[in-house]
Structures are given as C-alpha cells and as structure tokens.
C-alpha positions, 0 to 999 in steps of 0.5 A: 644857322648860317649866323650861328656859325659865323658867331662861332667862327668869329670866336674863334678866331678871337679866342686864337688871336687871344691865345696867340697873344699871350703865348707871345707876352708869355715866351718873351719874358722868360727868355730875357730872364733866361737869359739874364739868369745865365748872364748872372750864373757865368759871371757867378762862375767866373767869379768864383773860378778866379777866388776859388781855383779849387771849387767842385765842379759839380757845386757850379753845374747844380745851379744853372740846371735847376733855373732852366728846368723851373722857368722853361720847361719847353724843349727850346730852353735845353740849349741853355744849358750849354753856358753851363759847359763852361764850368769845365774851365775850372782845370785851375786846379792843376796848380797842385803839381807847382806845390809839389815841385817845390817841396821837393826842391826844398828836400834836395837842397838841404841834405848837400849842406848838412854833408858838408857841416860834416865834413868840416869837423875831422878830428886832429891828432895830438902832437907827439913828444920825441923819446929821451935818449939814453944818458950818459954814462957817469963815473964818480967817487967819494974820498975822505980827503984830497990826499986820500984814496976813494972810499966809495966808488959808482959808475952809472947814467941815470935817468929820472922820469916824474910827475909833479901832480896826479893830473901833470904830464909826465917829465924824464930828464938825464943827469949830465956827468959832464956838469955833476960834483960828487962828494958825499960820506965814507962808512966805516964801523957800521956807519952808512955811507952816501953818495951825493950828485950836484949838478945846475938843477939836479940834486940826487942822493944815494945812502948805502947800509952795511948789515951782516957783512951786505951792503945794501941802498936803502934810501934815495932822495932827488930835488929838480929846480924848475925854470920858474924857481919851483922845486920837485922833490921825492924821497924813499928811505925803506928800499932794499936795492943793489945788494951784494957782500962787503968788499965786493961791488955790485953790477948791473949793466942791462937797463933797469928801472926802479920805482922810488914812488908813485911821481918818481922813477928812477931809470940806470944804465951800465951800474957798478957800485961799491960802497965799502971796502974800496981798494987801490980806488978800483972795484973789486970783484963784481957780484951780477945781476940777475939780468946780466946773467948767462943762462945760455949753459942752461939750454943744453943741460934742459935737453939732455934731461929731457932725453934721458927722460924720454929714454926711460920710459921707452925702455920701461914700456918696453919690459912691462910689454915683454913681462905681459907677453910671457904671461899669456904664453904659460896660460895656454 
C-alpha cells in the first residue's frame, strides 16, 4: 500500500512538472507573437495615419481586437489592447477647416476687383455745338439800270439750316449782307420778278409772281460751296409765300421759319419785300403778317360778350322763376 502510494504520488508530481512545462513553452510564444502582432498593428496605423489622414477610425480599431481575442483568451492579454488607444492619434482629420479658410479667402477676394471693372466704364457726355446767333439784317434792291430807280425792293436777314444726307448732322449758316450783291429782274406786264443774293460761298434766289393783282414767292433756290469745293444745293418752285396786293410790300418782323424741303429750311428775320409797284425806291404800304398782328383790341371785346351773356341768363332765370310762382298761387 505504502508503495502504491508512492507510485501514485510520484506521478503526480511528473504529470505536474510536465504540466508546468507545457503551460510555460505554451505562454511563451504567444506573448512574443502578441507582442510582434502589435508591434506590426502600430506600425500598420502608423502607416496608414501618415497616407491616409482621413481613415475611419473604427477600420484601425476592428484588427488588433479580433488578434488578441483569438491568440490569448487569458485574462493577461486585456492589457494588449491598449496599443490599440492609439488609434485616437488619428485627429489629422482636423485639416478640413484650412480648405474652408481658403475658399472663402477666394470668395473675398474676387468681388473688390469686379467692383472696381465697374467703376472704370462711366459713360462721356457728347460734346455740344453753341447756338448760331441771329444774322444780320440785310437791305437789298434791284433797278433795271444804274441811272434808274429800284424796281424791287427787300429787307431781311436770313438764315439757312441744311443736311447734305438723311445721316449727315445738321449745319445753319447766316448770310452776311456786309459781302452779299444783289441783282436780279424787274417784272412788269405779267412777267416775274427775281431777286438774286451773292455772297463768297453763298448763293440764294428768290422769283416772285404776279397773279390777279397778288404778288406771291413761289420758287426758291440756294447753293452753298464747301471747303473742299463740294456743293449743296436745294431748290423748291411751288410755294406760295409772303402774299399781299401789287403795290403794296409784305412784312413780317417776328422770326419765322419756312420749309423749302425735307434737308432745307430757310429761317427770316425783320422781312419786308415789295416786288412790283416800286415807288420813289421806298416801300409802300405794309400788308402784316399774321404774327405781327395786334390782338390785344381782342381781350376787351372776348369780355364784354361774356358778360353781356352771362347778364342774359341771369335775367331769363329770373322771369321763368316769377311766371312759376304766379301759377302756383291761382291753383290754390
């Protein structure tokens, strides 16, 4: 008995020396391999933190935990996982505000310059053409010879506003008496009379016609010579102006303004023409225009009429009031 226990006791101290044995070439190797395993997991995160600033952080964490749990179940390997917790270094990511500094730094740049573009492209105001000032006033006349007295007589300034072309700017110029000729022909018997103004560029004609004891212009013809040696000329022979009896002259001293045609328009000034019937080379008596007409006469007559009407009706509202009256008092 005493040797059977020894037997038994003897094996198990060798059965526990065995034991002991394995249990220590068995934790051995797995805690060098743990240990490489995390050696190669951290440098595996290292790696792709350093390529990769954006990589999910739960991606990084899944691998080392799924080593420690398959190679030492033990409760010694739990400490392993803290080579994991460096996975947090992975913040990097916090490069996105920079991207969002500089597209806004972009956006703030580019709206001063396109003000500025702007600013640049204000509009000129076109350059403006004084005003022509009125022209002088002309006397002229026309006499069959030299040792005769005038047959037509003309007083006026005169002023010709053109257009060469329907595009062209619009041109006035006056017509200097100081460096004008007159001459021209006197109408007698139904013939017509004309008056013909010369000056260094300007040439102007007037022809007057005597129908029914009224004279009467009815054609007019100017030529302007230019600078370069061009010409403008304009002609009209169906008009009907400054009419009035034979021996009589026509006056107008207001402005007015006559169109020959659509490029010529012909501005007067003080006018006083006689064509026929010429007198002791003075005019005879003026027949008005309607311009130079004194209507102020008028303004007194317009109100005396109004309240010679206006007294009328009171008094016919009056006696239609009194006749109603006496009616109703005979019918009660």
């Amino acid at each position: 008995m005493a040797f059977r226990g020894c037997v038994i006791l003897l094996f198990c101290l060798l059965s526990g020396i065995v034991y002991a044995d394995d249990v220590s070439t068995t934790q051995e190797p797995s805690t060098s391999e743990i240990t490489s395993v995390t050696q190669i997991a951290t440098s595996h995160t290292i790696l792709t933190t350093e390529a990769q600033p954006t990589l999910d952080l739960d991606a990084t964490t899944k691998a080392p935990t799924t080593t420690a749990t398959t190679k030492a179940p033990t409760t010694t390997a739990a400490p392993t996982t803290n080579a994991t917790t460096a996975a947090p270094t992975t913040n990097a990511t916090t490069e996105a505000p920079t991207t969002q500094h500089q597209n806004t730094t972009n956006s703030t740049t580019e709206a001063p310059t396109t003000a500025h573009s702007n600013a640049t492209t204000a509009p000129t105001a076109p350059p403006t053409t004084p005003p022509v000032p009125k022209p002088t006033v002309g006397n002229y006349s026309v006499a069959p010879d030299v040792n005769s007295t005038a047959c037509l007589l003309a007083k006026m300034g005169l002023q010709f506003s053109f257009t060469t072309s329907g595009n062209a700017s619009r041109q006035t110029i006056n017509l200097d008496p100081n460096v004008t000729k007159a001459k021209g022909v006197c109408g007698s018997g139904g013939n017509d009379s004309s008056l013909m103004l010369t000056s260094e560029k300007i040439t102007v004609q007037f022809v007057f016609t005597n129908v029914s004891s009224k004279f009467r212009l009815h054609a007019f013809m100017l030529s302007v010579e230019f600078e370069d040696g061009s010409f403008f000329k304009e002609s009209n022979t169906n008009l009907s102006l400054w009419e009035a009896s034979v021996g009589s002259s026509y006056m107008c001293r207001k402005e007015q303004s006559f169109n020959i045609s659509d490029k010529l328009t012909v501005n007067t000034f003080e006018l006083q023409v006689q064509p026929f019937g010429v007198q002791k080379n003075t005019f005879s008596t003026a027949e008005e225009c309607f311009l130079d007409s004194d209507l102020s006469f008028l303004v007194p007559i317009a109100v005396g009429v109004a309240l010679s009407f206006l007294i009328v009706l009171v008094l016919i509202s009056y006696l239609i009031g009194r006749r109603k009256s006496r009616t109703g008092y005979q019918s009660v």
